[in-house]
C-alpha positions as CSV (number, residue, x, y, z in Angstrom):
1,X,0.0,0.0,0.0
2,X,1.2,3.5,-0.7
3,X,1.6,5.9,2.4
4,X,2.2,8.9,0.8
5,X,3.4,10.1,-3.3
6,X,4.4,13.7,-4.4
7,X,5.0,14.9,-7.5
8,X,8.8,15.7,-8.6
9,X,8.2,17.0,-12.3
10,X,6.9,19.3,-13.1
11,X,7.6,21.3,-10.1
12,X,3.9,22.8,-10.1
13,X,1.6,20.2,-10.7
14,X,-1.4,21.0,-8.6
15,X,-2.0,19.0,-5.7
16,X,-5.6,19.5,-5.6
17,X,-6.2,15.7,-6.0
18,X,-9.2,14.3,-5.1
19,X,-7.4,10.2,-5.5
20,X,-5.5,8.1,-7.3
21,X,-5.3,4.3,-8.0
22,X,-3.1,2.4,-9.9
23,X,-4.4,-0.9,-11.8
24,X,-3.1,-2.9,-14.9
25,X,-4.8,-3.2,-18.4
26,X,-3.7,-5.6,-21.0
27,X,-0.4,-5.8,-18.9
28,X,0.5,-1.8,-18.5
29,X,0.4,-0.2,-15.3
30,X,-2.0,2.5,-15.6
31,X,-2.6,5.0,-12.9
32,X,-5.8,7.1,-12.7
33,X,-5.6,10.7,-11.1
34,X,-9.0,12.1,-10.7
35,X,-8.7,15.9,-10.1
36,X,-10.9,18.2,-8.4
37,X,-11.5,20.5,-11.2
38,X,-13.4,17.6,-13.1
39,X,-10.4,15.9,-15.0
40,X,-9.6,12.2,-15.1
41,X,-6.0,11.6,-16.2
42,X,-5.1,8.4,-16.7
43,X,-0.6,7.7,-17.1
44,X,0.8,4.3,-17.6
45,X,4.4,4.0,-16.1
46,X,7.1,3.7,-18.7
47,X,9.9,3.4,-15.5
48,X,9.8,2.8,-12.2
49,X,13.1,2.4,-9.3
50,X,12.3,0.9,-6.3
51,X,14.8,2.3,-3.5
52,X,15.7,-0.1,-0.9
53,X,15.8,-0.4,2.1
54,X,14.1,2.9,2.1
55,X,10.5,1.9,0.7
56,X,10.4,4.2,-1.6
57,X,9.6,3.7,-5.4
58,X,10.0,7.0,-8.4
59,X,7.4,6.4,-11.3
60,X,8.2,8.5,-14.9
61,X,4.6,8.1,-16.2
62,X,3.4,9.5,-19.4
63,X,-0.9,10.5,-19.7
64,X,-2.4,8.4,-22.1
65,X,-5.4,10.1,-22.4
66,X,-4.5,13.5,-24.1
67,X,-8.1,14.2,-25.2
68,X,-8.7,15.7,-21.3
69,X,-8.2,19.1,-21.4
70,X,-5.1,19.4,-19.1
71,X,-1.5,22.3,-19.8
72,X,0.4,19.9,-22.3
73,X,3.7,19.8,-19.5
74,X,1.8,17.3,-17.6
75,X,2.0,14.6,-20.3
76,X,4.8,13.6,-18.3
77,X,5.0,13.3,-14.2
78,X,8.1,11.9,-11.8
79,X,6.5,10.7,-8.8
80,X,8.1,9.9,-5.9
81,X,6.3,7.4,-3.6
82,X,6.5,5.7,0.0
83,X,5.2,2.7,0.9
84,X,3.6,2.2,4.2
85,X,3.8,-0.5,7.0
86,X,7.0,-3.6,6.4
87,X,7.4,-5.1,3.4
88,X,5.5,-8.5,3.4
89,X,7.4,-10.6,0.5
90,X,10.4,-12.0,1.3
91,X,12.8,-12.5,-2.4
92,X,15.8,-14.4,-3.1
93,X,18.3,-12.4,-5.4
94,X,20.7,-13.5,-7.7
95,X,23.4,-10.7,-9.1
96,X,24.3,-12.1,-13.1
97,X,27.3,-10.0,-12.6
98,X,28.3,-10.3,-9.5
99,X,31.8,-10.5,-10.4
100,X,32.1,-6.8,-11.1
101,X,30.1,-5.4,-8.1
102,X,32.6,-7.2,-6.2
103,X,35.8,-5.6,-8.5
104,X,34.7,-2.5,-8.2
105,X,33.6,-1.9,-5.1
106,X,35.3,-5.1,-2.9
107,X,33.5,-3.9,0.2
108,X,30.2,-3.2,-0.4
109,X,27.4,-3.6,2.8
110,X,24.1,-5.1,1.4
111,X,22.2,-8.2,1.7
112,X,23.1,-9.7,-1.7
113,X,20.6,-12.9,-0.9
114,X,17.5,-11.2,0.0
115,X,15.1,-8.5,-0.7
116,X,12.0,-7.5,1.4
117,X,9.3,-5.9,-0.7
118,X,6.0,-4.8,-0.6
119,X,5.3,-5.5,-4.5
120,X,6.4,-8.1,-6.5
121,X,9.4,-6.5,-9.1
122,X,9.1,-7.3,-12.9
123,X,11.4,-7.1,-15.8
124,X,12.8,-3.9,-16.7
125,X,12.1,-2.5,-13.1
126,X,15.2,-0.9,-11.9
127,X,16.4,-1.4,-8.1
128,X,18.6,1.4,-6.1
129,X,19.8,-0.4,-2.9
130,X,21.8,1.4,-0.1
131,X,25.2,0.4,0.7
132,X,25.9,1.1,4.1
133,X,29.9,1.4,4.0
134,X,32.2,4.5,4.4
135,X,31.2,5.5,0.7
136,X,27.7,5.6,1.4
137,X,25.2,5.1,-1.9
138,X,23.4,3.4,-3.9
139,X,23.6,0.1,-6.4
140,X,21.8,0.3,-9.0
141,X,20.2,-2.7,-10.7
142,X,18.1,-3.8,-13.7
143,X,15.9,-6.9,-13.1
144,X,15.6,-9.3,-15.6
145,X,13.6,-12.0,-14.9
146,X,11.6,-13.3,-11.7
147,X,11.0,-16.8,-11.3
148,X,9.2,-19.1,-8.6
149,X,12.5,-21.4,-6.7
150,X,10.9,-24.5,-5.3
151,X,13.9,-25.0,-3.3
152,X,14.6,-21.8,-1.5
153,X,10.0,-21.6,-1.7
154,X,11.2,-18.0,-2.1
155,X,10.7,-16.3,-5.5
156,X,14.0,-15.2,-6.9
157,X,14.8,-12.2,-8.7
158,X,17.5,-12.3,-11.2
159,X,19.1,-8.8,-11.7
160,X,22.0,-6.8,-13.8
161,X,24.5,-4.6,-11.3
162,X,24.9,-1.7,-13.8
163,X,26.7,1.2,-11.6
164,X,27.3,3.0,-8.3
165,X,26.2,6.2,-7.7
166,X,26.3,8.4,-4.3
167,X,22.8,9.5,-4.7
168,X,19.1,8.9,-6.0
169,X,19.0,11.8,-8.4
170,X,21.6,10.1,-11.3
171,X,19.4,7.5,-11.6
172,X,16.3,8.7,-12.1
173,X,17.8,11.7,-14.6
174,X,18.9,8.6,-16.6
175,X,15.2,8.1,-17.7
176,X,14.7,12.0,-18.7
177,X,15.2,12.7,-22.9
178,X,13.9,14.6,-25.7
179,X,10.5,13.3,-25.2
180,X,9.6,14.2,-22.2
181,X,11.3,17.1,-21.7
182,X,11.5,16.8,-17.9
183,X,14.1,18.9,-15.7
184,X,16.8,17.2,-14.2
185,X,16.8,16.6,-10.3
186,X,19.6,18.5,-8.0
């Protein structure tokens, strides 16, 4: 369940929400914001970075429905988002490259077995996860595939290490281009 979500880009998207909900259609995440003026934009997420241990997720979503009459700079939204409560599924991890996490940085502080989360992760879904050593930062991770392990009865999450970086904000100004025109975060 999600706690609490605010809007990184753009900077002045009105907060005069009445809800939101998320839900999938023909395998897209879709999100609907109903708005108090009357408008019903509906995005479907094109990214998402789940953050751990920190239970936070960011969302680049882009509206699908451009026929509401909405300012065209919120075709595209960052959100930021917290879950609430402790993370109920318990994940076995596999690194495919390993090998170079450890080469690079030999002393890194992170469960590399398990994950606790409070949604399932899919392909594509990028993971940030906190090292806790003297460097201080965050792993960042493409998952590839997640498959049941009858052994471990844990599902396990097979993921890329693709770079270190000392903050959140790298990351998620990976995902903004041409398209969506989005500032980058300081």
């Amino acid at each position: 369940m999600i706690k609490e979500f605010v809007i990184l880009r753009p900077p002045d998207f009105p907060y005069r929400l009445v809800s939101l909900y998320g839900y999938f259609y023909n395998n897209h995440h879709l999100i609907n914001f109903y708005h108090a003026a009357g408008m019903n934009l509906i995005y479907e997420q094109t990214k998402i970075c789940y953050v751990f241990p920190q239970n936070e997720f960011y969302q680049l979503l882009k509206l699908q429905n451009t026929q509401e009459p909405h300012d065209p700079k919120y075709n595209w939204l960052l959100m930021k988002g917290i879950f609430g409560g402790e993370p109920t599924i318990q994940a076995h991890i596999e690194i495919e490259n390993e090998e170079i996490l450890e080469q690079l940085h030999p002393d890194n502080d992170f469960d590399k077995k398990h994950l606790k989360l409070h949604r399932m992760l899919e392909c594509d879904d990028e993971i940030a996860i906190s090292d806790k050593t003297s460097t201080k930062g965050f792993h960042h991770f493409l998952c590839n595939a997640v498959f049941s392990d009858i052994l471990n009865y844990l599902p396990t999450i097979s993921m890329t290490y693709l770079q270190f970086y000392k903050n959140l904000y790298p990351i998620i100004n990976l995902w903004f281009d041409e398209e969506n025109k989005l500032m980058p975060l300081s």
